[in-house]
Backbone as CSV, one residue per row, in Angstrom:
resi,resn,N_x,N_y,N_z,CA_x,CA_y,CA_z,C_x,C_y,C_z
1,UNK,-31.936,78.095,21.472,-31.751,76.908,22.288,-33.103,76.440,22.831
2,UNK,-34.227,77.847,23.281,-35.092,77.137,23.492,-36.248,76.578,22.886
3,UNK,-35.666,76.887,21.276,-36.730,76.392,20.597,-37.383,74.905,20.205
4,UNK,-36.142,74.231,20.041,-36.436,72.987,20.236,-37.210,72.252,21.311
5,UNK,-36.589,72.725,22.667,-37.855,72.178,23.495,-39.256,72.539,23.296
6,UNK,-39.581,73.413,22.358,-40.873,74.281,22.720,-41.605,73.322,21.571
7,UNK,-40.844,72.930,20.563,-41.352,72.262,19.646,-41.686,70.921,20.278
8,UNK,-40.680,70.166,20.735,-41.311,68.727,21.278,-42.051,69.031,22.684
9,UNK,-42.690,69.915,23.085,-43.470,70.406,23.925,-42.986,69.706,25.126
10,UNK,-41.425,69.823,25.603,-40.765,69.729,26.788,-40.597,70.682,27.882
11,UNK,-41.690,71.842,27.326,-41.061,73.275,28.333,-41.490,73.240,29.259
12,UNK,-40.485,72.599,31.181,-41.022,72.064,32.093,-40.680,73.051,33.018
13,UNK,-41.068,73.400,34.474,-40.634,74.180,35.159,-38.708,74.851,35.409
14,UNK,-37.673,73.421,35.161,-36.714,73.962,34.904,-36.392,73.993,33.789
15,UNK,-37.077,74.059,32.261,-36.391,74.618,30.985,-35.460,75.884,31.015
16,UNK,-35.994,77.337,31.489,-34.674,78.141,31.945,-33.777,77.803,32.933
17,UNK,-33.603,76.984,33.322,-32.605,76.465,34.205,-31.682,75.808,32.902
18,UNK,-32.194,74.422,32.712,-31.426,73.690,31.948,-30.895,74.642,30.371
19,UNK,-31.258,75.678,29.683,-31.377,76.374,29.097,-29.911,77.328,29.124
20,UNK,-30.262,77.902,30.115,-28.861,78.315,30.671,-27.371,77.971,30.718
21,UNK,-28.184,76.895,31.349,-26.767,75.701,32.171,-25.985,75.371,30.384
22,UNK,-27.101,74.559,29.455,-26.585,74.438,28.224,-25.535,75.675,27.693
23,UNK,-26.520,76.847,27.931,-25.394,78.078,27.096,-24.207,78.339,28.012
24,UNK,-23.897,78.092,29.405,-22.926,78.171,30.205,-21.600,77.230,29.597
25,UNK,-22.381,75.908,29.234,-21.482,75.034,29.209,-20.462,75.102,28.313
26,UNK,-21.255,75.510,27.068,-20.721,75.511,26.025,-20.215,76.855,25.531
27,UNK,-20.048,77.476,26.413,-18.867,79.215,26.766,-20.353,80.114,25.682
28,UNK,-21.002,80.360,25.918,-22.048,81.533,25.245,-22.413,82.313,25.828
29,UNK,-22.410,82.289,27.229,-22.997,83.250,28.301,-22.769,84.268,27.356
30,UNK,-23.710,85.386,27.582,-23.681,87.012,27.216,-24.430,86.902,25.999
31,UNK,-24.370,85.741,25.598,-24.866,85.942,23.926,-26.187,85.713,23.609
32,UNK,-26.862,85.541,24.544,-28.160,84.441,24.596,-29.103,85.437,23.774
33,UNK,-29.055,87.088,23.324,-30.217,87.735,22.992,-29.327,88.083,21.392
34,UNK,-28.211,87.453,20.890,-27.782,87.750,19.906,-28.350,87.146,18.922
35,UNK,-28.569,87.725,17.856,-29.132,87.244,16.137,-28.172,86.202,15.632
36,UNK,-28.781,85.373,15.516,-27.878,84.060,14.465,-26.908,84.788,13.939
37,UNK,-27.702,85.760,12.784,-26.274,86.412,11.564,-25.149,86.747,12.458
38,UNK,-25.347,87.044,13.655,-24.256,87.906,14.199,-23.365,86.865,14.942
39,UNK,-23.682,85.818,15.083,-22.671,84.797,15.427,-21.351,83.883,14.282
40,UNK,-20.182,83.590,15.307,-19.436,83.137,14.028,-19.754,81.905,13.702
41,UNK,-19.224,81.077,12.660,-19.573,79.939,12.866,-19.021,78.920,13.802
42,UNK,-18.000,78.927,14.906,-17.836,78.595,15.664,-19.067,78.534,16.885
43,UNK,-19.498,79.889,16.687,-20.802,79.835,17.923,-21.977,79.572,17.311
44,UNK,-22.053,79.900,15.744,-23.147,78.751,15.324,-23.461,77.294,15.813
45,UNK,-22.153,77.075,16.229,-21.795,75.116,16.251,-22.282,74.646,17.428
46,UNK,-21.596,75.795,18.513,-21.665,76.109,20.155,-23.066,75.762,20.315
47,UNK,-24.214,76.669,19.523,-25.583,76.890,20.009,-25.719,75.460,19.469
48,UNK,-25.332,74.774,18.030,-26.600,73.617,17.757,-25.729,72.521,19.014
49,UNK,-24.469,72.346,19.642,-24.601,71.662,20.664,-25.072,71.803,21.803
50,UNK,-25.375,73.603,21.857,-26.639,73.361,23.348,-27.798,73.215,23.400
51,UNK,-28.323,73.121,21.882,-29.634,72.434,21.892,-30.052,71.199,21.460
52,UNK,-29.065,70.342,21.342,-28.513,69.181,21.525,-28.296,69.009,23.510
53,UNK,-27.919,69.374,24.093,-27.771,68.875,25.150,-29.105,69.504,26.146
54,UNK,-29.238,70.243,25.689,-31.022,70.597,26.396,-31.656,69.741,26.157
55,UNK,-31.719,69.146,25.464,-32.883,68.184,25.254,-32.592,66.529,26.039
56,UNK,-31.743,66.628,26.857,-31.087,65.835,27.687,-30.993,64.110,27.140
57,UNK,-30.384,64.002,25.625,-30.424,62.809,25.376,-29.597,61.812,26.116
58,UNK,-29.711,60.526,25.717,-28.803,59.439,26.530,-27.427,59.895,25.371
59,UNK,-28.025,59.493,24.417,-26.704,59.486,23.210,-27.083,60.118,22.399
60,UNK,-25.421,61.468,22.249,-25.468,62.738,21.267,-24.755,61.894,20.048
61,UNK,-25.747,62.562,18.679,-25.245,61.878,17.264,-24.385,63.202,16.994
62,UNK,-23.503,63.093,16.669,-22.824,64.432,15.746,-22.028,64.266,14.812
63,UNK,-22.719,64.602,13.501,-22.317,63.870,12.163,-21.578,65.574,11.604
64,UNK,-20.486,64.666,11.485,-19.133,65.918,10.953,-19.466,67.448,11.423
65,UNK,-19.629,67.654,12.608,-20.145,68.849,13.007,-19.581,70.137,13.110
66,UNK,-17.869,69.958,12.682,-17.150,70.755,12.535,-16.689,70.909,11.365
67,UNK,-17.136,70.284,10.211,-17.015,70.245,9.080,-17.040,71.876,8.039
68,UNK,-17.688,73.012,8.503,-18.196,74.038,8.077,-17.516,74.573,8.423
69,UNK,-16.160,74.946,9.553,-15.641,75.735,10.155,-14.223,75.728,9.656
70,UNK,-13.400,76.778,10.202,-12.456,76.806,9.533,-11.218,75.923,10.578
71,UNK,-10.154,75.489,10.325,-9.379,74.925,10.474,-8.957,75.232,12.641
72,UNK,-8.554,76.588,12.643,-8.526,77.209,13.844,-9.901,76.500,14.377
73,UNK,-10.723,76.810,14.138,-11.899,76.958,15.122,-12.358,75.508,15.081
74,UNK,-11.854,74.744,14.006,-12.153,73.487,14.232,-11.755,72.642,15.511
75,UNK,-10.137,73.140,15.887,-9.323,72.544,16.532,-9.834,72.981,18.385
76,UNK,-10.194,74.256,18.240,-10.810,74.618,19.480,-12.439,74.011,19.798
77,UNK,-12.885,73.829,18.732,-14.556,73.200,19.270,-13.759,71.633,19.625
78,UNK,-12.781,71.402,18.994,-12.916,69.806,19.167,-12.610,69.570,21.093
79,UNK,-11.431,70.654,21.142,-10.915,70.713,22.702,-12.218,71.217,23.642
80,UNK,-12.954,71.923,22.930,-14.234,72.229,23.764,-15.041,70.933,23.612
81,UNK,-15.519,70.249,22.965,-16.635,69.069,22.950,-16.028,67.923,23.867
82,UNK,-14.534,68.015,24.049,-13.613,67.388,24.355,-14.109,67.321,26.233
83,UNK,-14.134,68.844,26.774,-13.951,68.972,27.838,-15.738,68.645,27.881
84,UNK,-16.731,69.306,27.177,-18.298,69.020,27.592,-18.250,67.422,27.648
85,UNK,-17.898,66.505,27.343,-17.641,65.031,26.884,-17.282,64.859,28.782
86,UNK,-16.090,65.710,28.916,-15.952,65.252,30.186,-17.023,65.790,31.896
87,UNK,-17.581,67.060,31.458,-17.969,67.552,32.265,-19.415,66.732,32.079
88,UNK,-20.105,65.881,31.180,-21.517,65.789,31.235,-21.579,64.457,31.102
89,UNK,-20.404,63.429,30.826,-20.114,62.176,30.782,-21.472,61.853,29.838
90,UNK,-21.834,62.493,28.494,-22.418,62.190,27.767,-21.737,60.903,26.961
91,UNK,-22.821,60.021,26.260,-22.241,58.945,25.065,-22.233,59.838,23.788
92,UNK,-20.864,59.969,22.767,-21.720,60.815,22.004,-20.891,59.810,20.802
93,UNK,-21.667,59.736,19.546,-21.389,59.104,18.348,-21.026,59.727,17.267
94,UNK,-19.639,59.837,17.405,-19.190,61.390,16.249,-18.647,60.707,14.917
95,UNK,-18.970,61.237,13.745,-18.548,60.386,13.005,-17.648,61.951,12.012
96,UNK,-16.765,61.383,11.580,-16.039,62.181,10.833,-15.025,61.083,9.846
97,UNK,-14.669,62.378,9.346,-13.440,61.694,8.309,-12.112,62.065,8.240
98,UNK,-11.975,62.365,9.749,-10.606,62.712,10.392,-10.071,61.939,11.381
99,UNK,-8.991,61.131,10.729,-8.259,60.360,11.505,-7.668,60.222,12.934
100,UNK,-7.157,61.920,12.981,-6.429,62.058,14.252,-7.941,62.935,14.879
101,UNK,-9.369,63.385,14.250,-10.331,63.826,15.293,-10.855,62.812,16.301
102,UNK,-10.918,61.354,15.121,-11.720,60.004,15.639,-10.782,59.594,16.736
103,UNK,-9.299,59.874,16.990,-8.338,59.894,17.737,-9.138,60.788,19.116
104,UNK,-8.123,61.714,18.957,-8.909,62.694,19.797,-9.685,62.771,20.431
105,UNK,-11.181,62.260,20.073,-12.526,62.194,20.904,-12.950,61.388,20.853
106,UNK,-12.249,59.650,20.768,-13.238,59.033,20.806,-12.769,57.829,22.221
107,UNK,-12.958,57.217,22.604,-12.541,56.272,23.139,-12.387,54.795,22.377
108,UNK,-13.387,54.743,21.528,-13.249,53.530,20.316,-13.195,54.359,18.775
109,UNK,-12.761,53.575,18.108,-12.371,54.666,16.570,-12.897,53.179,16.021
110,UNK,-14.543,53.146,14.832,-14.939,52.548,14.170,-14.800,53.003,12.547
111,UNK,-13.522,51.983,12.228,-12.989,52.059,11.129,-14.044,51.331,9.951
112,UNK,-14.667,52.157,8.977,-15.542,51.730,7.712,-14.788,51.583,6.711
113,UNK,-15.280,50.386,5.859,-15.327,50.303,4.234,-15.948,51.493,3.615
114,UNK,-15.541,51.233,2.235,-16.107,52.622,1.510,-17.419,51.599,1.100
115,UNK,-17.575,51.528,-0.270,-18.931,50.729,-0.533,-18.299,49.443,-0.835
116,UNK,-19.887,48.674,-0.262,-20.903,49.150,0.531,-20.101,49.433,2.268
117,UNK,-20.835,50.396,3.106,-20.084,50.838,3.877,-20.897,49.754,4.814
118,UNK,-19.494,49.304,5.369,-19.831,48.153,6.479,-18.449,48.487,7.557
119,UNK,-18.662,48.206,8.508,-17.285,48.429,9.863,-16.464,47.620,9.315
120,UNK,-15.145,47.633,9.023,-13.870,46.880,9.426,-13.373,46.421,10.031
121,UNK,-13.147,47.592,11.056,-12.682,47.196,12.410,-13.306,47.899,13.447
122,UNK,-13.144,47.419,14.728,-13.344,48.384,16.037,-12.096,48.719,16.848
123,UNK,-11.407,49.955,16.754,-10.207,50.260,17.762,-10.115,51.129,18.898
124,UNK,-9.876,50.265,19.634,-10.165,51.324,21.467,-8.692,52.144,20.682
125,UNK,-8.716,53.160,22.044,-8.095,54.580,22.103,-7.360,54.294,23.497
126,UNK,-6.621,53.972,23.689,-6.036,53.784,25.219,-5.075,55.025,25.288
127,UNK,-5.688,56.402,25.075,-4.908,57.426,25.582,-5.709,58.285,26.940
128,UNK,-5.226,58.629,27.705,-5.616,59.464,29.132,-6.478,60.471,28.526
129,UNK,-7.440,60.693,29.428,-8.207,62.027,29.156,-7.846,62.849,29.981
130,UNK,-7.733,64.162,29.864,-8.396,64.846,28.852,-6.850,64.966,27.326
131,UNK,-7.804,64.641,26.093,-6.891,64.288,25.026,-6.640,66.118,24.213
132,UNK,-6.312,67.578,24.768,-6.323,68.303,24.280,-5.546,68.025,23.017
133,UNK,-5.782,69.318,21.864,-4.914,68.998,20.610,-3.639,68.566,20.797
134,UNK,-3.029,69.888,21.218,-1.345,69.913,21.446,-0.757,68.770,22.420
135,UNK,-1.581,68.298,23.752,-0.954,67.005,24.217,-1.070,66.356,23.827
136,UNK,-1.744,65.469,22.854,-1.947,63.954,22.678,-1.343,63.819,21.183
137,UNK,-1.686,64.887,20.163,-0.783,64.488,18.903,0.506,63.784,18.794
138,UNK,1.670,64.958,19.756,2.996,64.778,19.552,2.949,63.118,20.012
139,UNK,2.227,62.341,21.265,2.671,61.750,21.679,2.670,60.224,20.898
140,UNK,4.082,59.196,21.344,4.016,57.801,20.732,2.724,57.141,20.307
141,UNK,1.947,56.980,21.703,1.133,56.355,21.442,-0.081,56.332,20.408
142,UNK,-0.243,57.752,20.230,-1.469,58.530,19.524,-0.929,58.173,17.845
143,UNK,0.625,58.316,17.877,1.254,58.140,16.322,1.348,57.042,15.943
144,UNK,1.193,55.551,16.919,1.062,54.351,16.928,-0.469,54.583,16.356
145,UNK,-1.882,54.744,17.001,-2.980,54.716,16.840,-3.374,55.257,15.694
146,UNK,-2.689,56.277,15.007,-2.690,56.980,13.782,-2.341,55.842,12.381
147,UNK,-1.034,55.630,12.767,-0.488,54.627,11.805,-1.655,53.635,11.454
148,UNK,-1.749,52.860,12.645,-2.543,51.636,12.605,-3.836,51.855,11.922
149,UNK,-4.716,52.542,12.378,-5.965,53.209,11.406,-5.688,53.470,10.193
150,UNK,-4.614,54.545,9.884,-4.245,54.502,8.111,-4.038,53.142,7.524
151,UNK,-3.549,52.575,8.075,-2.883,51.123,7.675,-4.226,50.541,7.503
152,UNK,-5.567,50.856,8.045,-6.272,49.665,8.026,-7.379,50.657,6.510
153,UNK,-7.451,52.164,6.745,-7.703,52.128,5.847,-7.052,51.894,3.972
154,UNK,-6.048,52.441,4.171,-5.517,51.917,3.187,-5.606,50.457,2.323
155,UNK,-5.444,49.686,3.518,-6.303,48.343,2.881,-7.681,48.047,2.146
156,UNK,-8.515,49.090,2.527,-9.756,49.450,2.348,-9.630,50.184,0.762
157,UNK,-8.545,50.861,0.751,-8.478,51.714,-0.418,-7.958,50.844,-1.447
158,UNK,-6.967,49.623,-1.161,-6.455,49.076,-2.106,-7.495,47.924,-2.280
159,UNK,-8.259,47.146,-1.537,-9.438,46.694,-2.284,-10.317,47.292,-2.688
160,UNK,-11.087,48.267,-2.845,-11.630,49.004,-3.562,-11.051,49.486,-5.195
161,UNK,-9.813,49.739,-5.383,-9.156,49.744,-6.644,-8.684,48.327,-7.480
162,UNK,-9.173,47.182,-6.191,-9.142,45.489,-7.129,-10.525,45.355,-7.617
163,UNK,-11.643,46.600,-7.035,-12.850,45.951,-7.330,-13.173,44.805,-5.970
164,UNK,-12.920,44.581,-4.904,-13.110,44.075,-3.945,-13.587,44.978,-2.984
165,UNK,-14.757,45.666,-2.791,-14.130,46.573,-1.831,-15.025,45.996,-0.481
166,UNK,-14.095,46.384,0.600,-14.508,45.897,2.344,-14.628,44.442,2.624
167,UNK,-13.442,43.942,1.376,-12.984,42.681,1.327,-14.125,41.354,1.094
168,UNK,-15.074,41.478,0.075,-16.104,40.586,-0.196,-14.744,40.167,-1.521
C-alpha cells in the first residue's frame, strides 16, 4: 500500500496514518506484513483498493475489478466497495459488464454501444442506499431497472446483427 506513494514521492508526515486508515477500511488489519502469494484474491483486490484510496484521489477508476475473483467473493467485495463508497463518499467510475453490479453500485448506470462504443443512454438508479446484494435484488424496483437496461441493450444487440450498430 505504501508503495505507490513512495513512487509518486507523496510520503508526507501522515502517510502511516493514511496508510493504515486505508488497510482498516478495507477489513486487512493484521495483514499488513503478509506476502502477496499468501493473500486470496479477494484480499489481493482489498489491497489494490487501498492503494487506490491512499493516494487520496477526487475520482476512483475501477475497471472490472472484480472480474478475477470467484463468484462468492465477487458478491462480498461488491457489498464491501458498496459500504467504502459510503463511508468515504468517494466518486468512483466502475465500469463492468454486469447488469445487476452497474445496478448495485452505481447511482447512474451508463448504458454503451458495442462498436464503435459510444453511450446510449444515461440511467439514474433511484434505489436507497445502502444497496447490499440480498436487499436490493429481490426488490420491484431494482427488477424494473434490470429489465429496462436489458431492453436497452438488446436493442444495441439487434442493431449490431442489421449491421447498424449504436444506431448510425
Amino acid at each position: 500500500v505504501r508503495f505507490g506513494l513512495e513512487m509518486q514521492k507523496e510520503l508526507k508526515k501522515d502517510a502511516d496514518h493514511r496508510i493504515q486508515e486505508a488497510i482498516d477500511l478495507v477489513d486487512l488489519t493484521g495483514f499488513e506484513k503478509v506476502y502477496p502469494r499468501q493473500l486470496s484474491g479477494g484480499m489481493k483486490q482489498r489491497v489494490g483498493l487501498a492503494r487506490a484510496l491512499v493516494a487520496e484521489p477526487r475520482i476512483l477508476l475501477m475497471d472490472e475489478p472484480f472480474g478475477a475473483v470467484d463468484a462468492l467473493t465477487r458478491e462480498v467485495m461488491r457489498d464491501e466497495l458498496e459500504r467504502i463508497i459510503l463511508a468515504t463518499g468517494k466518486t468512483v467510475v466502475f465500469i463492468t459488464h454486469s447488469v445487476d453490479e452497474a445496478i448495485l453500485l452505481g447511482e447512474r448506470v451508463v448504458v454503451m454501444t458495442t462498436r464503435p462504443g459510444r453511450i446510449r443512454q444515461i440511467e439514474s438508479v433511484p434505489l436507497d442506499r445502502p444497496r447490499y446484494e440480498y436487499d436490493a435484488r429481490g426488490t420491484k424496483e431494482f427488477i424494473e431497472i434490470r429489465e429496462h437496461i436489458w431492453g436497452l441493450l438488446s436493442v444495441d444487440a439487434e442493431e449490431h446483427a442489421r449491421g447498424t450498430p449504436g444506431g448510425d
